[in-house]
C-alpha positions in Angstrom: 25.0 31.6 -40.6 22.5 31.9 -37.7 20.0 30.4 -40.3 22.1 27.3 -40.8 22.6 26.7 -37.2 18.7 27.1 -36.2 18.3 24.6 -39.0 20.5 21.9 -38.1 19.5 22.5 -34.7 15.9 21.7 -35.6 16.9 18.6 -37.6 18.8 17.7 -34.7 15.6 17.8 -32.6 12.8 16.8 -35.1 11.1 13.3 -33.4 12.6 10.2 -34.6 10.1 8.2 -37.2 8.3 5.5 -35.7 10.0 2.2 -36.1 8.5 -1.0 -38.2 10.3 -4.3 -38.3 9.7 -6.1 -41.7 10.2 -9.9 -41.8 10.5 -12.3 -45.3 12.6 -14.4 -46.4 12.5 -13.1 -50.2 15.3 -10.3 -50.6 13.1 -8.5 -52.8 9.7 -8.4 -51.2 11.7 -6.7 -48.3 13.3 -4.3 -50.7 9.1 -3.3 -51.9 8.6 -3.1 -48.3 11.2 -0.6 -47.2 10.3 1.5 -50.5 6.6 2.0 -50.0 7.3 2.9 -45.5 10.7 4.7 -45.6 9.2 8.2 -46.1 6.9 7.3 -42.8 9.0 4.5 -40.7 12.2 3.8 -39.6 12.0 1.1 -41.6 14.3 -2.6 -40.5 14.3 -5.9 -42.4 15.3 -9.3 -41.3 15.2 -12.5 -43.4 13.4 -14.7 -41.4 11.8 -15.2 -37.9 14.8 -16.1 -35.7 16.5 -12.9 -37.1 13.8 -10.8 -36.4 13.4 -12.3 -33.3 16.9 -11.2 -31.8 16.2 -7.7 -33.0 13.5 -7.6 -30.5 15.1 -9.2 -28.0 17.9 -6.7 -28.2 15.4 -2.9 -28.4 12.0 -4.8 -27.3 10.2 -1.8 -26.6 11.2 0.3 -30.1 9.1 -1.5 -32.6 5.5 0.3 -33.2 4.7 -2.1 -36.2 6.3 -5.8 -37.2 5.1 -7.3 -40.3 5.2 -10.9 -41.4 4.9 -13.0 -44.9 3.7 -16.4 -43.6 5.7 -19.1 -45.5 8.9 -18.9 -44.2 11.3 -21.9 -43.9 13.0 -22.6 -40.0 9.8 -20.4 -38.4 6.6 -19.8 -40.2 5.2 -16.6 -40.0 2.4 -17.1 -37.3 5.0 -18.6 -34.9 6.8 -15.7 -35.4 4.2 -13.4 -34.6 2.9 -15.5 -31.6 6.5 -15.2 -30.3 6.9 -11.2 -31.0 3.3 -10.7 -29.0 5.5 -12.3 -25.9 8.5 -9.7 -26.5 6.8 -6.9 -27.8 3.2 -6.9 -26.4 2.7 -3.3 -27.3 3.4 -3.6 -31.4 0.8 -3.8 -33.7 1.4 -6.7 -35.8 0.5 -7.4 -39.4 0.4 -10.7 -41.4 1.2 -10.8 -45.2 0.1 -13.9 -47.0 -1.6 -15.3 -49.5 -4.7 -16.9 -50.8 -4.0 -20.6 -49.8 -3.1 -20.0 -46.3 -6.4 -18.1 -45.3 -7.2 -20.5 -42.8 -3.9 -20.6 -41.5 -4.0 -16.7 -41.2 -7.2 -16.8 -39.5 -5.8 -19.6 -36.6 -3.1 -16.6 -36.3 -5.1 -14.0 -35.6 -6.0 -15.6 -32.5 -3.1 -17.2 -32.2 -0.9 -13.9 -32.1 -3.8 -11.3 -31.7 -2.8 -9.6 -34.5 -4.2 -6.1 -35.7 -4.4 -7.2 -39.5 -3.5 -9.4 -42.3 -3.5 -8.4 -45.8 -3.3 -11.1 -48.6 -0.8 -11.1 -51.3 -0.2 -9.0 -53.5 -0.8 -5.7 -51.6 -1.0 -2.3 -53.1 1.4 -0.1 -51.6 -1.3 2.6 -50.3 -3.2 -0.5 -48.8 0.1 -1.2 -46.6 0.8 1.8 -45.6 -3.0 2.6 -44.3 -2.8 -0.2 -42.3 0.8 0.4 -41.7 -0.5 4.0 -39.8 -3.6 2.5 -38.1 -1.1 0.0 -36.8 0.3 3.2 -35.3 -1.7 4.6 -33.8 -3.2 1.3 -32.7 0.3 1.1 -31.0 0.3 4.8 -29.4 -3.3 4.1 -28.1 -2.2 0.8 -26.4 1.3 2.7 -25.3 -0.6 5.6 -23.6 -3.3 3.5 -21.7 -0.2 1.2 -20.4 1.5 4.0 -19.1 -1.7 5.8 -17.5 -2.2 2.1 -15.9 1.5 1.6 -15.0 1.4 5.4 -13.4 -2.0 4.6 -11.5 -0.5 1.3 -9.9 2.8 2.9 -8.7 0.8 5.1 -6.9 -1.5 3.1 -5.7 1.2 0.7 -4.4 2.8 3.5 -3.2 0.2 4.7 -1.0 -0.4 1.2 0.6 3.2 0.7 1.5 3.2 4.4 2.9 0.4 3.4 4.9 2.0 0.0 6.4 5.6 2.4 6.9 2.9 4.0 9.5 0.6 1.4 10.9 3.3 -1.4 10.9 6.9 -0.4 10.8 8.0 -4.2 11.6 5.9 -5.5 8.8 7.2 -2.6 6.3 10.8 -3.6 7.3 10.4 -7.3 6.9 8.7 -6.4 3.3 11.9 -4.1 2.5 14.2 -7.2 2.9 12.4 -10.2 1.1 12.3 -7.4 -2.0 16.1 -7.1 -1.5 16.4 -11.2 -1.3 14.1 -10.8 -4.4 15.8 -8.6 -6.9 18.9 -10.9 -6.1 17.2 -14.0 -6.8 15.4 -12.7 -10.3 18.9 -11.7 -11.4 19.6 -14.8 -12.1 15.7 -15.8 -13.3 13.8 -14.9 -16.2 10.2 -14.0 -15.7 8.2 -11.9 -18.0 7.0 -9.1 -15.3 10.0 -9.6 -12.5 7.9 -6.2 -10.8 5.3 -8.4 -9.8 7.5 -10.5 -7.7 9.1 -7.3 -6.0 4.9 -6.0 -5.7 4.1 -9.0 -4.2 6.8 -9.0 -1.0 6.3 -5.1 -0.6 2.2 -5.8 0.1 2.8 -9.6 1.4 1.9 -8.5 5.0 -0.5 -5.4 4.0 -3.2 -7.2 6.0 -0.9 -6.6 9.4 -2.3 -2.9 9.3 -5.4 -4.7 10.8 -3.2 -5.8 13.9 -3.2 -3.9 17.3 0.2 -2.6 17.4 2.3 -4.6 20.2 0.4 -7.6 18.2 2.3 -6.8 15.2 5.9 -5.9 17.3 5.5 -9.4 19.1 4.9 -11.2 15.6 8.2 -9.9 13.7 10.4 -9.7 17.4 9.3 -13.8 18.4 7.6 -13.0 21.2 5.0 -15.3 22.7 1.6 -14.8 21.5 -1.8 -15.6 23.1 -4.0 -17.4 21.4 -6.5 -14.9 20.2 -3.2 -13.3 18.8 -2.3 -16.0 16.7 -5.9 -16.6 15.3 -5.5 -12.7 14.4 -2.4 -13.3 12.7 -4.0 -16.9 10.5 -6.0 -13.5 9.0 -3.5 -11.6 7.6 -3.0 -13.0 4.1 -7.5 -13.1 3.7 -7.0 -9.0 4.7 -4.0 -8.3 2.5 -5.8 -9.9 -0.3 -9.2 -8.1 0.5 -7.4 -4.5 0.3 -5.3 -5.4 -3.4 -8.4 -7.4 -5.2 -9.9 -4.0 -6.3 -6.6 -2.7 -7.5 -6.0 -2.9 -11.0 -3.1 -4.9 -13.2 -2.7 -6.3 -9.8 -3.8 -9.7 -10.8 -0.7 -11.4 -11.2 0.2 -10.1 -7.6 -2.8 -11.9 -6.2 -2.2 -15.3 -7.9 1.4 -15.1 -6.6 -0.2 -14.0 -2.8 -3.0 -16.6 -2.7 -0.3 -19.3 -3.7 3.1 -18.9 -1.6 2.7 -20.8 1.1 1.9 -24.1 -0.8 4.9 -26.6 -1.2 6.5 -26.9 -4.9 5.9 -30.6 -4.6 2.5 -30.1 -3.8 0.4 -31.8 -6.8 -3.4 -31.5 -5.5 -3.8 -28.2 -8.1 -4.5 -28.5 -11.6 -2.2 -25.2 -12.2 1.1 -25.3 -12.0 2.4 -23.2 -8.7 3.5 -19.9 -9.8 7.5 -19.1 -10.4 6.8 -15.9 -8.2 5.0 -17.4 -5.9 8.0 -20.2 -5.3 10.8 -17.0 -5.0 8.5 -15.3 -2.5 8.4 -18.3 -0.1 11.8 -18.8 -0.3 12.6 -15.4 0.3 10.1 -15.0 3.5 11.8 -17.9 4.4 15.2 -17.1 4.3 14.5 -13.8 5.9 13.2 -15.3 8.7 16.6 -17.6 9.2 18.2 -14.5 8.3 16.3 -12.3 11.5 16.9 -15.3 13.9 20.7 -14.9 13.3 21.1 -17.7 11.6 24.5 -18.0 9.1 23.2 -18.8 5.3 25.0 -21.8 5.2 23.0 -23.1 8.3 19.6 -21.2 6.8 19.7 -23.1 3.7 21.2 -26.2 4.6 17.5 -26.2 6.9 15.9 -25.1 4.0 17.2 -27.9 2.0 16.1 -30.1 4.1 12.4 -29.3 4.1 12.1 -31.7 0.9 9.4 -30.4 -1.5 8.5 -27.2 0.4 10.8 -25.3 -2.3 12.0 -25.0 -5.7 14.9 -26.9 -6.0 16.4 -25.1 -8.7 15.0 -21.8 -7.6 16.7 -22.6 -4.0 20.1 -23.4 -5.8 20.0 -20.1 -7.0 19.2 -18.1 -4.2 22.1 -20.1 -2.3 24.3 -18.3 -4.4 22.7 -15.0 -4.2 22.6 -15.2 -0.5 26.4 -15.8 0.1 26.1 -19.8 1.1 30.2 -20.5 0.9 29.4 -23.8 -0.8 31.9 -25.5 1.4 29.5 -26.1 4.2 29.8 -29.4 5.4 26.1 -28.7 8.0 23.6 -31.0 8.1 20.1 -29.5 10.1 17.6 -32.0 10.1 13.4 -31.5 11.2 12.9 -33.6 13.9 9.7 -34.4 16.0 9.6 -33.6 20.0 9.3 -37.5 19.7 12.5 -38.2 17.9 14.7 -35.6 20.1 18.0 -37.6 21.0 20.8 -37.4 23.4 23.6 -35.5 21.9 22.1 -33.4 19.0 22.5 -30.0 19.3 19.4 -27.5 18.9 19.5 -25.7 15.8 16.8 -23.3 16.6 14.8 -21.8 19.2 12.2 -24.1 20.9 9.3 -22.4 21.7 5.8 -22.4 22.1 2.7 -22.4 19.7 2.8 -19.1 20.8 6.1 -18.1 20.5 7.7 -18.3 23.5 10.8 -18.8 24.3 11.5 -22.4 26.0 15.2 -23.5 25.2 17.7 -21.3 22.6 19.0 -22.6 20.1 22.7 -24.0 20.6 22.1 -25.7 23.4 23.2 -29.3 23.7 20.4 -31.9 24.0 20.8 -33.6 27.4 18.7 -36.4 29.3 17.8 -33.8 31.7 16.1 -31.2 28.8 14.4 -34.9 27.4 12.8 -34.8 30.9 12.3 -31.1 30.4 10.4 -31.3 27.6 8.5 -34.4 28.4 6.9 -32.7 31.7 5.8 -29.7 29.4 3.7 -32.0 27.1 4.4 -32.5 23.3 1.3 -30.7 22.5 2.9 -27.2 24.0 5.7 -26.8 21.5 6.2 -25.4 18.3 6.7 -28.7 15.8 9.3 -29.6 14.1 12.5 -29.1 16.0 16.0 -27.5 13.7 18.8 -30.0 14.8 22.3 -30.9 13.7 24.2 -33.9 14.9 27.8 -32.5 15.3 29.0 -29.7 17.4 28.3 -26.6 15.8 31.0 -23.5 15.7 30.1 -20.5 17.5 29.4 -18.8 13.9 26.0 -20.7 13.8 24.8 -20.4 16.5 
């Protein structure tokens, strides 16, 4: 009896086989496929691309091997292929086809970076060869990603430990635009969503390179000198200079060397960056947010900055952020200029340096025109946050 029970028990924990999605459209071809790999592979079938397709969607990450015939009717077998690379990038995949679509095979390979294609018919000891190299093709590529994923958590890691110590203002800032984050790509799809969360952790990495009441001043609104602020205009060229030599960190970079441009902006040949459009979004909520401001008032401003932001992308962090959607607030940018009689401040005024001239709330009077006029245009943080009706004491 103890025999039977160490023997079940080793069954029980005897590796699973590797797993290999076949794709074709003829019934039998599958059924030749699943009898020359079920001794070695989990072996799975499905009928045509689209099928095969929501099998990956649903396990992406259990496929080693996925093989393809190349005429198939809805999705042909390259498009397939070139579609499984985006799901399953770690697969090894294989092409079967025949003679007359050789040069279609060979656009594919590039196409889908496949591992192999084998023309039709295939001997069954062919297949499964390059069934196995496909393997371990796939366990190579597995085990490097994971040595890379390990080496860039710690990495990261270390620099955020580092800016915890140096800059515990800057840390905290990066702590809560990762939070606004995660919310916001809930509701989006992006291929590598870590990136995103990478990218608002290190934003303000460079601050480590500030004198210490430098960096308090900058994340409390304090007034700054001049030399201060000239520091600060660094920041982003440091951060970036500590993460180039990091790597898999390239897609962090792209989305730090491209937040603060506008969505509308169309002087770039290249499209701005999803992650780079959440990030600004969510450093500039955050800052709203700090200031006190309610999130119906924060994005109604936000709103109004036309093609600074996403507009779908800002839509969707509304919701995320708790806007009530019955908000009737309109806060408008104004020029010092433009400053009437009777609008209400909607922010702080202050100085290029961050000081603190009028707070926000307060009612614009002829006497705070005359104010403001005396202290010259040129002296104050442009534009001004107003609203035109009388705001409830929740705003402000």
């Amino acid at each position: 009896m103890a025999t039977v029970v160490s023997s079940v028990a080793e069954t029980r924990a005897a590796p699973a086989r590797p797993r290999i999605l076949c794709v074709d459209d003829e019934p039998y071809v599958l059924e030749s496929l699943r009898d020359t790999l079920r001794r070695s592979f989990d072996v799975l079938t499905a009928g045509g691309g689209p099928e095969a397709l929501e099998k990956l969607n649903a396990e992406p990450g259990e496929y080693a091997v996925i093989i393809s015939d190349m005429r198939m009717p809805v999705m042909s077998g390259s498009s397939f292929l070139r579609e499984s690379r985006r799901i399953a990038p770690d697969a090894a995949r294989i092409l079967l086809t025949g003679y007359a679509d050789l040069d279609a095979a060979i656009s594919a390979v590039n196409d889908a970076q496949l591992f192999r294609f084998l023309t039709k018919p295939c001997e069954p000891e062919q297949l499964l060869r390059a069934c196995t190299a496909g393997l371990l093709q796939h366990r190579l590529q597995t085990a490097e990603r994971v040595l890379l994923e390990q080496t860039l958590k710690g990495s990261v890691k270390a620099l955020t430990d580092v800016l915890a110590l140096a800059s515990p203002a800057a840390f905290g800032r990066g702590e809560r635009v990762r939070g606004w984050l995660a919310r916001l790509m809930s509701t989006v799809s992006l291929p590598d969503p870590w990136e995103v969360e990478v990218a608002a952790m290190l934003v303000n990495l460079g601050a480590v390179t500030l004198p210490g009441p430098t960096a308090e001043k900058l994340y409390t609104g304090d007034e700054l000198s001049d030399s201060e602020v000239a520091m600060i205009e660094r920041v982003p060229v440091a951060t970036r200079r500590v993460l180039r030599s990091i790597p898999r960190l390239e897609g962090v970079m792209k989305i730090l060397a491209n937040y603060e441009r506008r969505a509308a902006d169309a002087s770039y040949e290249k499209p701005l960056p999803v992650g780079a459009r959440a990030l600004r979004i969510a450093l500039d909520y955050d800052e709203f947010d700090t200031r006190g401001f309610s999130p119906d008032v924060a994005i109604a401003s936000m709103r109004n900055r036309t093609g600074t932001y996403d507009a779908e992308l800002l839509e969707k962090f509304a919701r995320v952020a708790g806007e009530s959607g019955t908000s009737t607030i309109k806060v408008r940018e104004v020029p010092v200029s433009r400053l009437e009689k009777g609008q209400r401040l909607a922010d702080d005024v202050r100085t290029h340096g961050g000081g603190l001239l009028i707070a926000r709330g307060t009612l614009v009077t002829e006497q705070l025109l005359d104010r403001l006029d005396n202290l010259g245009h040129s002296t104050i943080r442009e534009p001004l946050l107003v609203v035109d009706e009388e705001l409830d004491d929740e705003y402000i």
